[in-house]
Structure formats: C-alpha cells, structure tokens
N, C-alpha and C positions, 0 to 999 in steps of 0.2 A: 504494500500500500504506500504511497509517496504520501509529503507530508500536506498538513493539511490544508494548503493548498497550492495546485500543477497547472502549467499548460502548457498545449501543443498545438503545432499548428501544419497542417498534410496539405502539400498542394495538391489540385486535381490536374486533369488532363483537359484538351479540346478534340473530341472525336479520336480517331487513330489512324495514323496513317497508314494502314491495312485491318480488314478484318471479313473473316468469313472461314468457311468450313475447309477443315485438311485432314489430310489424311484416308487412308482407307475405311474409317471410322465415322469421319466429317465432322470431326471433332470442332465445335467455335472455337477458334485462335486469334489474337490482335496482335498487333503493337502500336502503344500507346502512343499519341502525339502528346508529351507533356507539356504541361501549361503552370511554368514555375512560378510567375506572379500570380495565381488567384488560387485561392485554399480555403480549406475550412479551419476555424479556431476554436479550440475546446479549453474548456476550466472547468477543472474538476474541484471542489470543496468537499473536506468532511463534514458530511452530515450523516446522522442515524438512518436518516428515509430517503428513496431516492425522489430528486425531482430532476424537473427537465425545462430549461427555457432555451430559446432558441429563435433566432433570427428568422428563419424559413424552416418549413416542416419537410426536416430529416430523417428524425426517428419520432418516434414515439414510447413511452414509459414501458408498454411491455416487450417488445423489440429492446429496449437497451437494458432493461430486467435478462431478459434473456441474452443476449451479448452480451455481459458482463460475467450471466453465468459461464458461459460455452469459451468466456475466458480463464474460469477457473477463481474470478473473485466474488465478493460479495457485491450484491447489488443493491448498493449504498451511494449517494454523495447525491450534491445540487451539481449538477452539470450544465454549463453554459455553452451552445455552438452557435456561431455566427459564419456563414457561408459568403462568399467573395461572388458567388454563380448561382444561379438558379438552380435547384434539386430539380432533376427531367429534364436536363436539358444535354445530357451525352457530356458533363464534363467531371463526371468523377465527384460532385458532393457529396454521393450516399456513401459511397464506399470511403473517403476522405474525413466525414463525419465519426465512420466508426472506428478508423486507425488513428483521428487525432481523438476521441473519447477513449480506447485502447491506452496510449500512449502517456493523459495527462493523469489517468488512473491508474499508472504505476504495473502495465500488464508487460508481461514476457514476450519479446518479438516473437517467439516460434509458434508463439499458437494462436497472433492477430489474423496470420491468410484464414487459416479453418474455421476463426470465429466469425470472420465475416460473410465465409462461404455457408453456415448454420444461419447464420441470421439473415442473408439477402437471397441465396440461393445462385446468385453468382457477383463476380468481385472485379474489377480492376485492380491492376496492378500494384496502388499506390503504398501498400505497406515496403514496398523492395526499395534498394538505394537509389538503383536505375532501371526503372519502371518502363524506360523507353528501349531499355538493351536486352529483351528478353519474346519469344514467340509466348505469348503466354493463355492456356486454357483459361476464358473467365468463367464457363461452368463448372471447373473443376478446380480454381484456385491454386495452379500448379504453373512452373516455368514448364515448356516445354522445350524450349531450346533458348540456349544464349546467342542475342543477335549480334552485331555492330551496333554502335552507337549511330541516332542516327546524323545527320548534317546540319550545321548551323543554320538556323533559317527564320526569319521572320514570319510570323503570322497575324495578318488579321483577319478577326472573326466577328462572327455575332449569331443570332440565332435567326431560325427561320420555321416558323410552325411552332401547333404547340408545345407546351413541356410534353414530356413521357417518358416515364420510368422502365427501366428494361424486366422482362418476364424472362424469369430464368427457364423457362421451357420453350422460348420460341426459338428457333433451330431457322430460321426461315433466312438460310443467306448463302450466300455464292460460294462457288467455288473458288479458294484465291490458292490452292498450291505451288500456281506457276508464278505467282506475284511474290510469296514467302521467299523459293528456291532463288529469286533477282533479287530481295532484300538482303540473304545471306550475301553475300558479294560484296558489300559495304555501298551502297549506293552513294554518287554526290547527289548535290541538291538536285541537279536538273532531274537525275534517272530518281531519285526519289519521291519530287515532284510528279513525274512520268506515274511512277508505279501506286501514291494515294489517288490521283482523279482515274484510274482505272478501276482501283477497290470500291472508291467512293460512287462511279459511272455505275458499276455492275448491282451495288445498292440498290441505288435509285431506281433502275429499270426493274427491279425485281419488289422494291418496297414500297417505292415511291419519296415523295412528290414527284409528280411526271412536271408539275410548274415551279420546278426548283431554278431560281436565277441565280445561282453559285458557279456552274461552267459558265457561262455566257458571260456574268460580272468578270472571272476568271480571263476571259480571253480581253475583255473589252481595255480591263485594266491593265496587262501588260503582267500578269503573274504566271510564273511559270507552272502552276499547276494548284489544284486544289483537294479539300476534306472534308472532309464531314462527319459527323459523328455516324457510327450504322445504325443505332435506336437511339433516338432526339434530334434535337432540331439545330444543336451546335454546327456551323460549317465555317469552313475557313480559304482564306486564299494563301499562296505561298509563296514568298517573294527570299530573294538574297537579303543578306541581312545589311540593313540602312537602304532598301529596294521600294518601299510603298511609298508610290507617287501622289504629291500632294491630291485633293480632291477623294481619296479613293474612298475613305471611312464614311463621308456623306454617299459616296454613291450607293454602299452598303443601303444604307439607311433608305434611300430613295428605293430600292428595289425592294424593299419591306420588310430587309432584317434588323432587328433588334439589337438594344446591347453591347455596339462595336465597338471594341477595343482592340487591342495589338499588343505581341507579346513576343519575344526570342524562346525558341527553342535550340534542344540536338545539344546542349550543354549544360544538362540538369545536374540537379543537383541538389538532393535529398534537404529537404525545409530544415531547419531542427525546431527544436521545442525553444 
C-alpha cells in the first residue's frame, strides 16, 4: 500500500498505426501510435471506503472494487482520475485510467496487464515502457512480438464521430499480416506512413464511416499518410516532424472533426508518476 497519499499519471495513445487480425488464429494484434502529451491522472488517498471522483466516466465503483481486487489489494481509498481525452474515443483512457489507478495505489507491475484484461476484457498496451515497440494481442493482454520503434513523427489529430468504447468480443477486422511482416523491417516515416493509411483504409471499408474526410484532408494537406483509431473516432494525419502547415488544424475543424491538437510521437517514453 503507498503512503497515504500517491499519484500517477499513464499516457494514452491516438488510434494505432496498425491493427487487425494475424495469424492462423486471426488473433486482434496493434501497434500502438503513442500519444505522450495526453494521459490520464490518478490520486489515490487512504480512506476506509472506497470512493471515486472523476473528471469523465472511466470507471465506475464496482469495476475498480473489482480491479483493485484482480490486483491483489484491498479495495479501499478516495480515488481521483482526471483524463486529458475523451473515454470512446480510441485513445487509451480506459485502459490509462486503470494503470495510472494501479500504479498510484501502490500495485505490483506484473499483475497490472491481467488486471486490466479481468476488468475490460481487452487492454492497450499502456502499462509497458514502450507500448509503441511491441505487436501486441489486446484480447489477450500479451506482447506478441517485439517490434522497432516506430519513427519520429508529428501528429495531428482530432476526432471524428461519436465516442465508442471497444467490445472485447468484436473480432470484426482485417487482415493486416502482410502490413505486420513490412513493420518488422523498421519502417521510416514515409513507409510507415504508407503502411497506417493502408490499416486505417482497410478499416474503414470494412467498419466504416464510408464519409470519413481523414484520407482526403490527408492528401489535400500535404501529409504523408494517415490513422485512425480501428474502434473510435480518434484519426490522425502524419506529417515529419516540425511538417504541419500552417492553416491545417482549422481545416481539421472545418471538415467536422473535433478536439484538434498535435503531438510528436516514435520517441516515447514511459510518463512517470
């Protein structure tokens, strides 16, 4: 138990720049596009009971009763999380919420992946150091392979549609093994840019919105490739870094997404508390 009183703070991610089914299995597989400036903030206090306040609804009381158990503590303290992103929207708050509530509650790294995969049913990456260097099952809360890191890169993003929370039983996504096998390789920017708006294209046609203005903003603006989250409405453009041309975050806006900001990835580096 830490004393009485912790905090921590887990960045999330913006979509992933790959994600869909591998293997002979078709196992769901990503890699995460980290999004090191925006996280979730937890503060844990001792108290006898547990409560819960919170910026935007993350959890709720018997979710983190049970996460707390499935970590092996008691579930106990007034817990404070305040979110940088909207919960549903493909950028890792839920899962962000439970490893910085893990973390400022004084839990054991080894057993935050399992307890978030007991209590969501599936997870992002975000308890790992480098969440973005790894193929990672998020139904099953496991690396499956150590990737490359990926390439310096500027993003801006925002959202597009409503929020929505991922369902750990929908299976409903593309084939990306030939996208994986080109990730191993170490891609630069350009081929890495290349290989998310192929993930993200193959999405879309299969998931939709078929009125997605993300490729089109993509071309008009001069980015070399684009992302998207594959369940939520997160999407991103991807530029070299010090690359987004003035005007671009209003045009965002003007084609009806929300939320635009911009952020460096491909050179994470694990928040601390």
């Amino acid at each position: 138990m830490p004393a009485s009183e912790s905090r921590a703070r887990v960045a999330g991610h913006f979509g992933e720049w790959l994600q869909g089914r591998v293997g002979p299995a078709g196992v769901v597989a990503l890699v995460t596009l980290a999004c090191p400036s925006r996280a979730v903030h937890a503060t844990w206090r001792d108290a006898p009971d547990l409560t819960l306040d919170q910026s935007a609804v993350l959890l709720d009381l018997p979710r983190a009763r049970a996460f707390l158990r499935a970590l092996g503590m008691p579930a106990r303290g007034a817990i404070h999380l305040r979110a940088d992103l909207p919960p549903g929207g493909g950028a890792g708050m839920s899962t962000a919420a439970l490893v910085a509530l893990a973390r400022a509650a004084g839990a054991s790294e080894a057993r935050i992946a399992s307890a978030c995969l007991a209590t969501e049913g599936a997870s992002d990456p975000l308890m790992l150091a480098a969440p973005d260097q790894v193929l990672w099952a998020s139904r099953a809360a496991r690396v499956l392979a150590t990737m490359p890191p990926p390439p310096e890169a500027e993003i801006l993003g925002g959202f597009f549609g409503p929020m929505l929370r991922t369902e750990a039983s929908d299976m409903g996504f593309p084939l990306v093994d030939d996208l994986v096998a080109r990730w191993v390789s170490g891609p630069d920017l350009a081929q890495a840019a290349e290989i998310a708006s192929l993930s993200a294209a193959r999405c879309t046609a299969l998931r939709g919105p078929l009125d997605d203005p993300t490729p089109g903003l993509a071309r008009a603006l001069g980015a070399l490739g684009w992302a998207r989250a594959h369940t939520g409405p997160a999407r991103a453009l991807i530029y070299p870094p010090g690359g987004v041309p003035d005007g671009a975050a209003e045009a965002l806006g003007r084609a009806g997404l929300e939320g635009v900001f911009q952020f460096r990835t491909g050179a994470f580096e694990r928040a601390g508390t």
